[in-house]
C-alpha positions in Angstrom: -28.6 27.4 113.5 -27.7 30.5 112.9 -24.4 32.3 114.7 -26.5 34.0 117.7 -26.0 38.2 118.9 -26.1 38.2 123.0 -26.6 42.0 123.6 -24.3 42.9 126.8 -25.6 45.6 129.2 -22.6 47.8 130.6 -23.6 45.8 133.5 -22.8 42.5 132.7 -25.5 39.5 131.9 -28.6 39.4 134.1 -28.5 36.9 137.0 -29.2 33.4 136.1 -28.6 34.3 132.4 -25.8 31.8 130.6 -22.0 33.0 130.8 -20.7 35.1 128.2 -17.8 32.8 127.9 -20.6 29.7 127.4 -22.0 31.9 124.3 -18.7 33.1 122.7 -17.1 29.6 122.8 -20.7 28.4 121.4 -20.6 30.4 118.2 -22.1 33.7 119.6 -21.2 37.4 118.6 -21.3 39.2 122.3 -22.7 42.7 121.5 -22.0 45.6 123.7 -23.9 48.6 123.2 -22.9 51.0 125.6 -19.1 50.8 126.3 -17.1 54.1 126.7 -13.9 55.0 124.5 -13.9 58.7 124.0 -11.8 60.6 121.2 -10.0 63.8 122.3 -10.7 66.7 119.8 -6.9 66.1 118.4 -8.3 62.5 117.7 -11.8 63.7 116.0 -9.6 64.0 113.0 -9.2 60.2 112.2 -13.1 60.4 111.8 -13.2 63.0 109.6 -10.9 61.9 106.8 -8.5 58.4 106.8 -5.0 58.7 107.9 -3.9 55.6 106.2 -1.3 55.5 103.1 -3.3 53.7 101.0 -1.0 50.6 100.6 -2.8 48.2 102.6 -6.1 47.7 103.8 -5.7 49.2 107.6 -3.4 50.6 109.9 -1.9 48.8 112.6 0.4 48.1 115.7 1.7 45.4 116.5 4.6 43.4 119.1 5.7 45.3 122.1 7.3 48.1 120.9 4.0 49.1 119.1 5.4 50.8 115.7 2.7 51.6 113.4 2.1 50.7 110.1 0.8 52.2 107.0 -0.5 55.4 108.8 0.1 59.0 106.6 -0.4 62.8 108.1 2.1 64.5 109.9 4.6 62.8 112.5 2.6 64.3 115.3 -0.9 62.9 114.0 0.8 59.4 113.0 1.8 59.8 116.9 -1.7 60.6 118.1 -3.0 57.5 116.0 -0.4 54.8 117.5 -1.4 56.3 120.9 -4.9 56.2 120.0 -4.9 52.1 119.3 -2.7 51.8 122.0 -5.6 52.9 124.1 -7.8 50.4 122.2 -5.5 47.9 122.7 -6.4 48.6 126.6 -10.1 48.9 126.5 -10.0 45.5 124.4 -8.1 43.8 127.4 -10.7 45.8 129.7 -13.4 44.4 128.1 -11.7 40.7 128.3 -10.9 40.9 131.8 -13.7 42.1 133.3 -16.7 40.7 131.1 -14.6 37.3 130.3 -12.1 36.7 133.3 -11.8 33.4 132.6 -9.9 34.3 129.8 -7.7 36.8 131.9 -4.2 35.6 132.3 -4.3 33.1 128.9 -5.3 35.7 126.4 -2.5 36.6 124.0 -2.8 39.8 122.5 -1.9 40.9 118.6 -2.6 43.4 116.5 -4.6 46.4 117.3 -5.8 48.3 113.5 -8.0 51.0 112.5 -10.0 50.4 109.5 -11.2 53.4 108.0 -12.0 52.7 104.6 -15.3 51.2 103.3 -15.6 47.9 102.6 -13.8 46.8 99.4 -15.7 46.7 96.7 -13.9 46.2 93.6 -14.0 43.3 91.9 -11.4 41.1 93.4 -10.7 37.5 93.5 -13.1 35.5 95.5 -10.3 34.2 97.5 -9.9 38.1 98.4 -13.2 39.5 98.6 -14.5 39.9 102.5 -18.1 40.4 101.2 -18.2 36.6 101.3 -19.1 34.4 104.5 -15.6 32.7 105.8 -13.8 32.0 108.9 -10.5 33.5 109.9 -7.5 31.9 108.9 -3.9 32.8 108.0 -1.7 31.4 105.3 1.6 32.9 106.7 0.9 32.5 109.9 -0.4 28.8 111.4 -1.7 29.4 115.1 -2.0 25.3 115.6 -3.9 25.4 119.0 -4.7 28.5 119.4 -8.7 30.4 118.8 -8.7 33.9 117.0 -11.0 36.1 119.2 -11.4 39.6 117.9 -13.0 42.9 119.5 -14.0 45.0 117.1 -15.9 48.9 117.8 -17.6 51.2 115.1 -16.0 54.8 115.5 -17.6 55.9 112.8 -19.0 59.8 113.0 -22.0 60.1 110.5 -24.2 57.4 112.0 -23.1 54.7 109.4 -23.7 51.0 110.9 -21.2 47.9 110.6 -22.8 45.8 108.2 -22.1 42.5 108.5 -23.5 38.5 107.4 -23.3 35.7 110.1 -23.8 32.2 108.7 -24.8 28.8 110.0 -22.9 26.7 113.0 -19.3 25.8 112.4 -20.8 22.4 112.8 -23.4 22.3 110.2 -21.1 24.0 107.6 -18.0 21.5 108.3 -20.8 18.9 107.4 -20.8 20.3 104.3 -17.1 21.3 103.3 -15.1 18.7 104.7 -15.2 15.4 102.9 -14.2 18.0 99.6 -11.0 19.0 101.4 -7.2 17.8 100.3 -5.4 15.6 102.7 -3.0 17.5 104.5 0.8 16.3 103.7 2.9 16.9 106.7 5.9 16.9 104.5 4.7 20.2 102.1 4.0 21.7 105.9 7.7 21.8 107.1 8.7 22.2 103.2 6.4 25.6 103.7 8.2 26.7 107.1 11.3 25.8 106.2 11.6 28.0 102.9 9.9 30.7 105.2 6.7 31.0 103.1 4.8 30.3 106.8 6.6 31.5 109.8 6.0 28.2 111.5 4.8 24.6 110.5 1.7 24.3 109.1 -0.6 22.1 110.7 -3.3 19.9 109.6 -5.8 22.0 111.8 -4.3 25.5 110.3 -4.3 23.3 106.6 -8.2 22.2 106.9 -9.3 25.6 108.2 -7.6 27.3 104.7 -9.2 25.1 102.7 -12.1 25.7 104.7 -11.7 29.4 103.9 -11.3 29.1 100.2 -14.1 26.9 99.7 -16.8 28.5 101.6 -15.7 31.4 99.6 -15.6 30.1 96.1 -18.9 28.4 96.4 -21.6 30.8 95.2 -24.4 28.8 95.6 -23.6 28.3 98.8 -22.5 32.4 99.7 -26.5 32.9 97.9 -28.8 30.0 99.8 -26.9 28.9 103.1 -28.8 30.0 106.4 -27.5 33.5 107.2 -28.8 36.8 108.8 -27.9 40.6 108.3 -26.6 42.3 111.3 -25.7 46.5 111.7 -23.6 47.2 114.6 -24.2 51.1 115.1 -21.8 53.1 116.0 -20.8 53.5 119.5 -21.0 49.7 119.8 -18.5 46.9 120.3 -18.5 43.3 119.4 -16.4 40.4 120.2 -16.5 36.7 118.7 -14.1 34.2 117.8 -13.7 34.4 114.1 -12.5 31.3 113.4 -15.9 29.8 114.3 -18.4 32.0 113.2 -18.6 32.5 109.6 -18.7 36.1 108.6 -18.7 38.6 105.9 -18.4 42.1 105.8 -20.5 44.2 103.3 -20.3 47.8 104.4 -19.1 51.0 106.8 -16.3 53.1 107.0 -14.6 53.7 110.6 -13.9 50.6 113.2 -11.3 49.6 115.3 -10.0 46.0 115.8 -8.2 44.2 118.3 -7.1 40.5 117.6 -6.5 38.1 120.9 -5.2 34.3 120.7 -6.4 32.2 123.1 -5.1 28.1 123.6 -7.7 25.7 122.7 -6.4 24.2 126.2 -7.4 27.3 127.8 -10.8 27.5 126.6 -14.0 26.4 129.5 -14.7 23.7 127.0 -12.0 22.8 124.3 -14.8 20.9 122.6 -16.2 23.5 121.3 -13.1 24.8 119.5 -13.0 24.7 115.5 -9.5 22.0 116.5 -11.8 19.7 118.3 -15.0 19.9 116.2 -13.1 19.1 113.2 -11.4 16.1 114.9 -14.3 15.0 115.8 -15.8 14.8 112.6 -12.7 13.0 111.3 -13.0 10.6 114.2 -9.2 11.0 115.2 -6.8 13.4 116.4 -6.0 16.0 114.1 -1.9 15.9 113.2 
């Protein structure tokens, strides 16, 4: 089966309809199309040309002190940006608290980037390339039992959608991928966090889930024939899913603000259907 879109009135769900927290912990994107987060005409500008160095991919905030990162343009418009995804960062715990309050309370919130260059394009290592269905997962930094959930709007001006690719069940793809996976050695884990190449121990759920990542990637056949659909988010529209369940790619558009939100496994309506426990299931034991 492939990843479902659940279009969200500003309303909410319809009575009787399933909880959005039942989709998005069931592999769902939640789509909502008409969700208000105006730009003043100072801010027009970061449409209009991108206010980012250059040196990495996006600019970003993070911790609580909210410094930004890799923004250019004068000190007064690298101002105007921070304040800007500090007023995403709001509307993305807006959007968590009053569409998913079971969440409220539990929800960790990290980084909060504007993205406005294209998709990359060049010809990068597969590991690298985004194009390429994948889950989420971070080889500095191992979240253990914790879900990545990430709210993501298109800013962009000209009418340009999102594009992206959602693949098959976590499930069905795990079926796949997992008996081609190297056992996890708890010894190179603390070897790894103690010469600070990960900024905390390694587990075998964060170990499976990069290997997981790579080999999704590097399989062509698979990125060609697998179940998958295309889906455009216009702009104007905001998404959420948990992206280290639904495998994604993203092939195009300029423009688009992200929030990224940890959430414990324990915290979840049904820790079942976290990527932790589905993989331990599979294995038939308790992941270490």
């Amino acid at each position: 089966m492939i990843s479902p879109i659940v279009t969200v009135p500003r309303a909410g769900p319809a009575p009787g309809a399933s909880s959005l927290v039942e989709a998005l912990e069931g592999g769902a994107v939640l789509m909502f199309p008409d969700l208000d987060f105006p730009f003043s005409p100072f801010e027009e500008r970061f449409v209009e040309r991108p206010f980012a160095d250059g040196k990495a991919k996006n600019v970003n905030i993070r911790g609580a002190g909210a410094e930004i990162r890799g923004a250019a343009g004068t000190p007064e418009e690298r101002e105007a940006l921070r304040q800007l995804l500090i007023r995403y960062r709001t509307f993305a715990q807006d959007l968590i608290d009053r569409h998913l309050p079971a969440y409220t309370g539990k929800i960790a919130l990290a980084g909060t980037s504007y993205r406005p260059f294209d998709v990359d394009r060049r010809k990068l290592s597969w590991r690298r390339d985004d194009t390429r269905l994948h889950v989420d997962a971070f080889p500095s930094n191992p979240i253990g039992e914790k879900r990545i959930l990430r709210v993501f709007r298109n800013i962009n001006p000209d009418g340009q959608p999102r594009h992206w690719r959602v693949g098959e069940d976590f499930g069905s793809m795990a079926d796949r991928f997992l008996g081609r996976l190297p056992g996890y050695s708890p010894l190179s884990a603390r070897l790894l966090a103690a010469l600070r190449i990960t900024k905390a121990r390694r587990s075998e759920y964060d170990h499976l889930m990069l290997h997981l990542h790579d080999a999704l990637k590097q399989d062509t056949a698979y990125q060609q024939s697998a179940p998958q659909a295309d889906v455009r988010f216009a702009p104007g529209q905001t998404w959420v899913t948990f992206s280290d369940l639904v495998m994604h790619g993203a092939m195009g558009g300029r423009y688009m603000l992200e929030q990224t939100a940890y959430l414990p496994v324990e915290s979840q309506a049904d820790p079942r259907k976290s990527p932790q426990r589905i993989l331990a299931a599979k294995l038939g034991r308790p992941l270490q």
